[in-house]
C-alpha positions as CSV (number, residue, x, y, z in Angstrom):
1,X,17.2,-19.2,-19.8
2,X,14.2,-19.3,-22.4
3,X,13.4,-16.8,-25.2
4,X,11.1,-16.2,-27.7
5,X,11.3,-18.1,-31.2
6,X,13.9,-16.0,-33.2
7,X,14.8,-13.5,-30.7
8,X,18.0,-12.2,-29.7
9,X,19.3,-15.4,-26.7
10,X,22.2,-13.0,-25.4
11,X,21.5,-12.2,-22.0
12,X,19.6,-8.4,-21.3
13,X,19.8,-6.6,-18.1
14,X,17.7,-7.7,-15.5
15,X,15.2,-5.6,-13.6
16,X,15.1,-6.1,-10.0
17,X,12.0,-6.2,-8.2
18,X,12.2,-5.9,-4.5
19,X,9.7,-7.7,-2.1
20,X,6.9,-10.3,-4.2
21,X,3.8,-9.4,-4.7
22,X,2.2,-12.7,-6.5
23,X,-0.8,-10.7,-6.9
24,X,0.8,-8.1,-10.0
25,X,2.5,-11.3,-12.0
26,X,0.4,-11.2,-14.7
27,X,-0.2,-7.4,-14.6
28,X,4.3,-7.4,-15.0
29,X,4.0,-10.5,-17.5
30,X,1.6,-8.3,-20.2
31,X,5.1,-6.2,-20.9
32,X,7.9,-7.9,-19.2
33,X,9.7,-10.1,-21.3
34,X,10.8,-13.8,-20.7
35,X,13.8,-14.2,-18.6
36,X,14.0,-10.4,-17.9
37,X,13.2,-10.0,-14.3
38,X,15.3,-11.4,-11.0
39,X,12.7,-10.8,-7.5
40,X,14.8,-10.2,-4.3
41,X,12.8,-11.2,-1.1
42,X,14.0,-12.0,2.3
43,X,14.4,-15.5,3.1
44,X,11.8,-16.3,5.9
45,X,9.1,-14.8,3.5
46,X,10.4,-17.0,0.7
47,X,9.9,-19.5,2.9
48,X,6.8,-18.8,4.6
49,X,5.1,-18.3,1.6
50,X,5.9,-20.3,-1.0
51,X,8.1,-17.9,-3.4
52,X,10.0,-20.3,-5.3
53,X,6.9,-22.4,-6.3
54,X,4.7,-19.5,-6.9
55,X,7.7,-18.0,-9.3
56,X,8.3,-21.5,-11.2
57,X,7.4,-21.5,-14.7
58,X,6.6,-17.7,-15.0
59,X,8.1,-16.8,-18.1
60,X,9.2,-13.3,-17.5
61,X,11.5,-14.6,-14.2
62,X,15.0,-14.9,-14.6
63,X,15.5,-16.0,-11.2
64,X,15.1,-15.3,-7.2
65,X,17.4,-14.0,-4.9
66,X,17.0,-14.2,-0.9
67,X,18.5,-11.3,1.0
68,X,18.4,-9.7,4.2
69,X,17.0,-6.6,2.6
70,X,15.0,-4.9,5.8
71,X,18.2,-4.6,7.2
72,X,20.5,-1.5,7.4
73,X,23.0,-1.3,5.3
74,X,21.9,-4.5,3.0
75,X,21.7,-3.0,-0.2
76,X,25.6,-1.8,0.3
77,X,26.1,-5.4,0.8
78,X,24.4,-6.4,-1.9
79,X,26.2,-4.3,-4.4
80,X,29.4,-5.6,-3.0
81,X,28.0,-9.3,-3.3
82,X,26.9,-8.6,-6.9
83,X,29.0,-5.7,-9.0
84,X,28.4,-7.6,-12.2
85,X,24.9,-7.9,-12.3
86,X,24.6,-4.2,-14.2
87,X,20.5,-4.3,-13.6
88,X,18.3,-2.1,-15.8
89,X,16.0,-1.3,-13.3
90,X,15.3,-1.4,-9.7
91,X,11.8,-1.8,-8.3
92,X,10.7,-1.5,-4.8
93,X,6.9,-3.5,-4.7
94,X,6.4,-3.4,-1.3
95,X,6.7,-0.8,1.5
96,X,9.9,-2.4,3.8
97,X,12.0,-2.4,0.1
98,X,11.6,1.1,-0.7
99,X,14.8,2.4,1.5
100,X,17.0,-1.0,0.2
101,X,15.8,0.0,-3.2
102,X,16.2,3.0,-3.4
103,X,20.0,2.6,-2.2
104,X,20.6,-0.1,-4.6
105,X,19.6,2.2,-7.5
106,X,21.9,4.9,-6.6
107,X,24.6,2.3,-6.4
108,X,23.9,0.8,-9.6
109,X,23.5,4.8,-11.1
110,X,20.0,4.1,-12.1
111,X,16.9,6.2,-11.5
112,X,15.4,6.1,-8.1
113,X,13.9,7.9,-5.2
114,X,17.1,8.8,-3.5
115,X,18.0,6.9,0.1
116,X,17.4,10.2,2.0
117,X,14.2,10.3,0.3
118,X,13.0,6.9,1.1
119,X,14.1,6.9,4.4
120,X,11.8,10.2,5.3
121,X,8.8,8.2,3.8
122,X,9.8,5.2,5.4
123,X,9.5,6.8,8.9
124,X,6.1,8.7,9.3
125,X,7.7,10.6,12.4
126,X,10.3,12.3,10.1
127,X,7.6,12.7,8.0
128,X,5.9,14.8,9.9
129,X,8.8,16.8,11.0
130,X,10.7,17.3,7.8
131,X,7.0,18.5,6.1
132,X,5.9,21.0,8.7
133,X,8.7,22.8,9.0
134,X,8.6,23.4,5.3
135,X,5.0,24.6,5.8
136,X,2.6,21.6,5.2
137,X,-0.4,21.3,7.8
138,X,-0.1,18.0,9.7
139,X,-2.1,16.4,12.6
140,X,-0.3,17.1,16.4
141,X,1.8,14.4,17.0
142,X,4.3,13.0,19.7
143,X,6.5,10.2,19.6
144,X,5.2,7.9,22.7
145,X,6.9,4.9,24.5
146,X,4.6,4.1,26.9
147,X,0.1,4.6,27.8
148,X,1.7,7.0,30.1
149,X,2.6,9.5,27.1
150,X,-0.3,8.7,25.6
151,X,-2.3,10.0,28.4
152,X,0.0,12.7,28.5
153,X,-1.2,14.0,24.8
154,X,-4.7,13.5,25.2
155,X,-4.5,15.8,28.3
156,X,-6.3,19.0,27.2
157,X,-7.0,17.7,24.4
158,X,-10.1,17.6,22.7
159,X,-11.4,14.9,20.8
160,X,-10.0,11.6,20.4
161,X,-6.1,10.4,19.4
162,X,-5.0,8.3,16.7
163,X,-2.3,5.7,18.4
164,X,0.0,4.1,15.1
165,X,3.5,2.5,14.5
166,X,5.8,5.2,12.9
167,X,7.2,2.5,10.6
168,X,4.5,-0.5,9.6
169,X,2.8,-0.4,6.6
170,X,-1.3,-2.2,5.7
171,X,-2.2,-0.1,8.6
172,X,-0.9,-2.3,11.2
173,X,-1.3,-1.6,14.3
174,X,-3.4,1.7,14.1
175,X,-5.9,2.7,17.0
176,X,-8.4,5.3,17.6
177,X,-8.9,5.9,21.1
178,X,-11.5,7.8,22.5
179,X,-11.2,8.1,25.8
180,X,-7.6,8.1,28.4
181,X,-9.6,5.0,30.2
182,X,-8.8,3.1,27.0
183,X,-5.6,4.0,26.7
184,X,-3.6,0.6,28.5
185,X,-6.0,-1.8,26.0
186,X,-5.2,0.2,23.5
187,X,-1.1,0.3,23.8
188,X,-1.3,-3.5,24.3
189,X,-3.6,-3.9,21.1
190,X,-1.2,-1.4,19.1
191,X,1.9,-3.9,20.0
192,X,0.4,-7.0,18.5
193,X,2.2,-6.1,15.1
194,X,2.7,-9.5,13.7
195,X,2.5,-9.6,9.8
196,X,3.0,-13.1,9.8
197,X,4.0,-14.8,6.3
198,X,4.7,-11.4,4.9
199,X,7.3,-10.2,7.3
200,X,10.8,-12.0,8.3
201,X,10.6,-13.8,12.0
202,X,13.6,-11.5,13.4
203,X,11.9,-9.2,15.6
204,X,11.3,-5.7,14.0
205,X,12.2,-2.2,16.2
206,X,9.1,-0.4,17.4
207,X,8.3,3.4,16.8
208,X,5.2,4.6,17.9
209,X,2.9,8.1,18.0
210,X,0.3,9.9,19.2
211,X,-1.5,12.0,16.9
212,X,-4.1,14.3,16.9
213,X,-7.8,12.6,15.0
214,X,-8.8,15.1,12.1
215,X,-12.3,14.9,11.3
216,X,-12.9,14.7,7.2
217,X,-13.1,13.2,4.3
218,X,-10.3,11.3,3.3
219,X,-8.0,10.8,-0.2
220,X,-4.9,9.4,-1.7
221,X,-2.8,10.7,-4.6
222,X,-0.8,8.7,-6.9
223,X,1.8,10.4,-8.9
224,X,4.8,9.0,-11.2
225,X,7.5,11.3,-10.5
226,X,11.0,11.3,-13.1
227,X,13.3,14.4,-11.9
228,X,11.5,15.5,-9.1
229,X,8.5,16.4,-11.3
230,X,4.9,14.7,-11.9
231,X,4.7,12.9,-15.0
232,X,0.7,11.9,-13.9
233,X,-1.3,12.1,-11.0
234,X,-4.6,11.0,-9.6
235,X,-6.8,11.7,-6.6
236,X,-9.0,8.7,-4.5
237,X,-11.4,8.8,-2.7
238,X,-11.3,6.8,0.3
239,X,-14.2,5.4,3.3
240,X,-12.8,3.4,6.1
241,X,-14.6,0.4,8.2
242,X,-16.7,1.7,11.0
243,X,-14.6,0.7,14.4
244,X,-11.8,1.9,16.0
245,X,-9.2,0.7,13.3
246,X,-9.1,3.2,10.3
247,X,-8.9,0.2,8.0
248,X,-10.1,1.3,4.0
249,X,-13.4,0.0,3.1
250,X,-13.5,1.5,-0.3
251,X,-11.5,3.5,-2.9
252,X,-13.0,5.4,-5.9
253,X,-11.1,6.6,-8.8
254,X,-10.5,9.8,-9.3
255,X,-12.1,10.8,-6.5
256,X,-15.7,12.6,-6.8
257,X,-14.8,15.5,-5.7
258,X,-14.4,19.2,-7.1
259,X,-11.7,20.0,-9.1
260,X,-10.4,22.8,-6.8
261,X,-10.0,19.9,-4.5
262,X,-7.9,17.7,-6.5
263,X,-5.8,20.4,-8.1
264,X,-5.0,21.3,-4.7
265,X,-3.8,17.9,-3.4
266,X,-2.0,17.0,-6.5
267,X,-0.4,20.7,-5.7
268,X,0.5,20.0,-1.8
269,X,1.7,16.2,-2.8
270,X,4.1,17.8,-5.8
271,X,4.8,19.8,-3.2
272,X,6.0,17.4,-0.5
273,X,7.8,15.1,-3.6
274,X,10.1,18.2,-3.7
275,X,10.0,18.9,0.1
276,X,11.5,15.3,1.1
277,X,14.0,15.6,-2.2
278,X,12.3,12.7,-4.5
279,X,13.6,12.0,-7.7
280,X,12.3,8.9,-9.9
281,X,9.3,6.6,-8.9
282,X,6.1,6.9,-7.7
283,X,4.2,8.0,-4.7
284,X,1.5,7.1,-2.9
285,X,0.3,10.4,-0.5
286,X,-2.7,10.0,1.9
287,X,-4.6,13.2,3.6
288,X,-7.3,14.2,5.2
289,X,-8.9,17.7,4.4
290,X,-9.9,19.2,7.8
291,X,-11.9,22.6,7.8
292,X,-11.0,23.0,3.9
293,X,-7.4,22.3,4.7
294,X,-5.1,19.4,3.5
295,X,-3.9,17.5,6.3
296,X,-0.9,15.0,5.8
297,X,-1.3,11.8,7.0
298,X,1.5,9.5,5.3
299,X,3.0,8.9,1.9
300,X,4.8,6.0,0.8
301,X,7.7,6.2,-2.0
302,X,6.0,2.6,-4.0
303,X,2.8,2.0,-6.0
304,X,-0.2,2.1,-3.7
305,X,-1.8,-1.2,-2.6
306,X,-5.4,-2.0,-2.3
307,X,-6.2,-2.5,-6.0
308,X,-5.7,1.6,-7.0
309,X,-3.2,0.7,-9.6
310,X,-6.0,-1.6,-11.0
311,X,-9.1,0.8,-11.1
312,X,-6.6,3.9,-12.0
313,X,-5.9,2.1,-15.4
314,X,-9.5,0.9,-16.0
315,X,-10.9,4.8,-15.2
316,X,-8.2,6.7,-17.3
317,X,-7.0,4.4,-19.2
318,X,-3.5,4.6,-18.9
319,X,-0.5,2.0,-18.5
320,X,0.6,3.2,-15.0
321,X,2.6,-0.1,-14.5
322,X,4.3,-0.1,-17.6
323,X,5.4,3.7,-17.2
324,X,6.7,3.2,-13.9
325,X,8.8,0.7,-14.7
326,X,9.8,3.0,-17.9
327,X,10.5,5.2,-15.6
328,X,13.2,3.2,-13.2
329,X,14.5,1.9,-16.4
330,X,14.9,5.4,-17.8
331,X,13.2,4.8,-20.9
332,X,10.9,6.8,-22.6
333,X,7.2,6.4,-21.6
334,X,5.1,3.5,-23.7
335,X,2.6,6.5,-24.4
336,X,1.1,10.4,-23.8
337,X,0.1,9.8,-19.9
338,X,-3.6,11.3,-19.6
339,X,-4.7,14.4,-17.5
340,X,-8.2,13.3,-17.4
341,X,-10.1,9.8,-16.4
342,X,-12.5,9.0,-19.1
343,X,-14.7,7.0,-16.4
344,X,-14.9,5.9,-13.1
345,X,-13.3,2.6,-11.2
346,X,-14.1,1.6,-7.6
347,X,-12.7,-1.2,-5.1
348,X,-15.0,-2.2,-2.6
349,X,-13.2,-4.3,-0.1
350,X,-15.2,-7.6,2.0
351,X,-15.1,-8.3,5.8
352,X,-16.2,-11.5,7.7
353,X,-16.1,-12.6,11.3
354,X,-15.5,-13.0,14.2
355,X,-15.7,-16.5,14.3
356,X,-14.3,-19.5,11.9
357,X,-15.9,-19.7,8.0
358,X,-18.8,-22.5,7.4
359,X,-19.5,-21.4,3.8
360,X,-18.9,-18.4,0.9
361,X,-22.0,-17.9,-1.4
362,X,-22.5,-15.7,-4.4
363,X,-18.9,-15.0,-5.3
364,X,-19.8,-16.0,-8.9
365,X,-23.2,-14.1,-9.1
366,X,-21.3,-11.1,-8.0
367,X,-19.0,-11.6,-11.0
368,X,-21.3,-11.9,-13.6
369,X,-23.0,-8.1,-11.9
370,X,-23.0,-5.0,-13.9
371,X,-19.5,-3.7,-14.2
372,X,-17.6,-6.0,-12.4
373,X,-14.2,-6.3,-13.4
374,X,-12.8,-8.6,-10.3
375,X,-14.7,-10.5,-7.7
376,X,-12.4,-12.9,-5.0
377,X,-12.6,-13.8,-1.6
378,X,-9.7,-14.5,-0.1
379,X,-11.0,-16.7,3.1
380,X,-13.0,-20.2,2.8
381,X,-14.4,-22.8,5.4
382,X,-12.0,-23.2,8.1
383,X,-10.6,-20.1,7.9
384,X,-10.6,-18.4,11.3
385,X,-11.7,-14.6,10.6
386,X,-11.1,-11.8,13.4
387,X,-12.6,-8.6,13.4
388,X,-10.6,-5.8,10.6
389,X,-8.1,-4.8,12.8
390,X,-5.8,-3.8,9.5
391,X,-5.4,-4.5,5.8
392,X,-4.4,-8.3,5.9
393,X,-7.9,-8.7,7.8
394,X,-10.2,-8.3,5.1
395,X,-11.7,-11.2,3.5
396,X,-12.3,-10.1,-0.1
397,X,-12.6,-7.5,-3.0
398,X,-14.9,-6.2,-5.4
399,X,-13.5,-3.7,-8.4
400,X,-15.7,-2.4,-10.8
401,X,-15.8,0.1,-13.4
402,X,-18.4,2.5,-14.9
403,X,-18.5,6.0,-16.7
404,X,-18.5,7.5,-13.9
405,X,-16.9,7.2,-10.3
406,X,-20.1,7.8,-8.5
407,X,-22.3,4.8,-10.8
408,X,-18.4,2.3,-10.5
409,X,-19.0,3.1,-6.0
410,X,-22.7,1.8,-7.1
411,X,-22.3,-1.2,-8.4
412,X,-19.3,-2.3,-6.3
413,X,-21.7,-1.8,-3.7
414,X,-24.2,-3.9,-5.4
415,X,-22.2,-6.5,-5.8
416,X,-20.4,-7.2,-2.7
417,X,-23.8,-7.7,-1.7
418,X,-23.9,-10.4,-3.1
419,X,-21.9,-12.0,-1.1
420,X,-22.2,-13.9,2.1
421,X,-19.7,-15.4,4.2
422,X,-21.0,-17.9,6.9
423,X,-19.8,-17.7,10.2
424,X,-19.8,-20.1,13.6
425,X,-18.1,-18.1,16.4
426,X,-15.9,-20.1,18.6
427,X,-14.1,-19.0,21.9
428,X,-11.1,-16.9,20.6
429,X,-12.9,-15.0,18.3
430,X,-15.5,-14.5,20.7
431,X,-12.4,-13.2,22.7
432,X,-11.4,-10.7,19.9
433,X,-15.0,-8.9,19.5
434,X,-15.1,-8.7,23.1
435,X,-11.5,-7.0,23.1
436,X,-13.1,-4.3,20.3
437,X,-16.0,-3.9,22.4
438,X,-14.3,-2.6,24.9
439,X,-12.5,0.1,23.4
């Protein structure tokens, strides 16, 4: 164990973070200190990618543990393997942990969202069925097991479906389908649900639905909840990738949008925090406002991905890590929490492909643009790209920010202009397009 020059070397209690995310070290390290945090991941994703390296010499890590954590009744077993580690905090990073987490906490008697709370969110079927009966419009939707009950639902049915897993997260394994002549490609698409490094190789159950496509605008709201009531909240705004996947393109923060409109989703998402029985964390709701009305479409009991926590600090500003991790502590906040953004911040995400990377140009002219605050492309020559099917498909991210959200959209558009991924298309990418063409 290290510590700081003249500080106190007696062990403190650890905080657990469930599930690595390499990206938010540094974001934990600014108030984290040394030797104070233990990560629990499963073992085929410490593995896969590399978690023991990427963790070594990072000061604020106490150490790694490697559990079974996707599995039922794991955190139980946990406790039972581990009575004495009396952890300060318990924090779920990724969607799979937030059920183990959340169970952990309670065991521990530390704040937390409450197993039967995480396990609603975890499942967007009981989702939608513990949230309409208390009165919260939702999209029709069916659990299906097979293209014949997807045909079923579209029967009658104006419009096109939405086809999606009831229990992946990046939005893995989503599908619009148009048409009941699409349906078979469609199912077959829908199964290929393989996270790869970020998911242990047991196989994982599958849970799909049907649901009816809403037509409208669409936002997130973030809000850090302590007993059952918002502490802070923020609306995005959201545009998705043209195509059949409903992968997110873009995120602006807050949202340009009038303020009856983001009063009332802050209002139906404190709503549905008390519906499903939260208690201490923070949540992540998505909707879609149809004909004036907010539509449910999931909401996840973690920090949201996709660089919001990012662009909601550089827009307010506000330390939204460091107060949820206050918290699940159950600490007083670092500071007042805003009510108002003094600016604007936007993420504007990159796609390449089909076809295998030859070059990446203008990365570093895009980071020396106007109100740039992170430029990186995550794919480089050799890389085979495919086209955006789901989250772990895009090739890149621009984040800016500006005084307002409308100029921070602006110049993340500007700058992810600037950059250009070569591609050379070769046979099983030309397979892919062909496969989206078709749908």
């Amino acid at each position: 164990m290290s510590a700081r020059a003249g500080a106190d070397t007696r062990p403190s209690r650890p905080v657990l973070v469930v599930g690595f995310v390499g990206v938010t070290l540094a974001a934990i390290g600014a108030f984290q200190p040394d030797d104070s945090v233990i990560y629990v991941e499963e073992p085929d994703v410490v593995r896969k990618r590399r978690v023991r390296e990427q963790l070594d010499g990072v000061a604020f890590v106490r150490g790694l543990i490697e559990w079974e954590y996707h599995l039922a009744g794991s955190a139980d077993a946990f406790f039972n393997a581990h009575p004495d580690l009396e952890p300060a905090a318990v924090v779920p990073a990724i969607e799979y942990a937030t059920p183990f987490a959340a169970r952990l906490a309670e065991r521990y008697g530390l704040p937390g969202a409450g197993l039967g709370a995480a396990q609603i969110l975890r499942d967007k079927a009981l989702l939608r069925q513990v949230s309409a009966a208390a009165g919260i419009a939702n999209p029709a939707s069916v659990a299906v097991r097979s293209p014949d009950d997807v045909r079923a639902f579209m029967r009658g049915r104006p419009g096109p479906v939405v086809l999606k897993p009831a229990n992946r997260q990046a939005s893995v394994g989503i599908r619009v389908v148009h048409d009941p002549a699409e349906v078979d490609r469609a199912w077959a698409d829908c199964l290929v649900q393989d996270e790869g490094i970020f998911v242990p190789d047991r196989p994982m159950d599958l849970s799909m639905l049907a649901e009816e496509f809403l037509d409208g605008p669409e936002y997130s709201v973030e809000m850090l909840v302590r007993d059952g009531a918002p502490l802070f909240s923020n609306v995005t705004g959201k545009r998705l990738f043209p195509g059949p996947h409903p992968v997110e393109l873009a995120h602006t923060v807050p949202a340009d949008v009038p303020g009856e409109l983001a009063d009332l989703l802050v209002a139906r998402t404190e709503r549905l925090v008390g519906v499903v029985g939260f208690r201490d964390g923070f949540v992540h709701g998505e909707w879609i406002v149809s004909d004036g009305v907010p539509h449910l479409v999931e909401c996840a009991g973690r920090l949201p991905g996709g660089g919001i926590v990012d662009t909601i600090e550089l827009a307010y500003p506000v330390e939204l890590l460091r107060s949820y991790y206050a918290v699940l502590r159950g600490e007083e906040l670092p500071g007042a929490l805003p009510r108002r953004a003094k600016g604007g911040a936007a993420v504007r995400f990159l796609a390449a492909g089909p076809g295998r990377v030859t070059a990446v140009h203008g990365v570093e002219e895009a980071r020396r643009a106007e109100g740039v605050f992170l430029a990186a492309v995550t794919v480089g020559p050799g890389h085979r790209c495919t086209p955006v099917r789901h989250s772990w498909d895009r090739a890149g991210v621009v984040m800016t920010a500006a005084d307002s959200p409308a100029q921070a959209l602006r110049l993340a558009e500007a700058a992810a202009g600037m950059v250009r991924i070569d591609i050379e298309s070769d046979i099983e990418s030309a397979i892919d397009s062909d496969s989206e063409g078709e749908a």
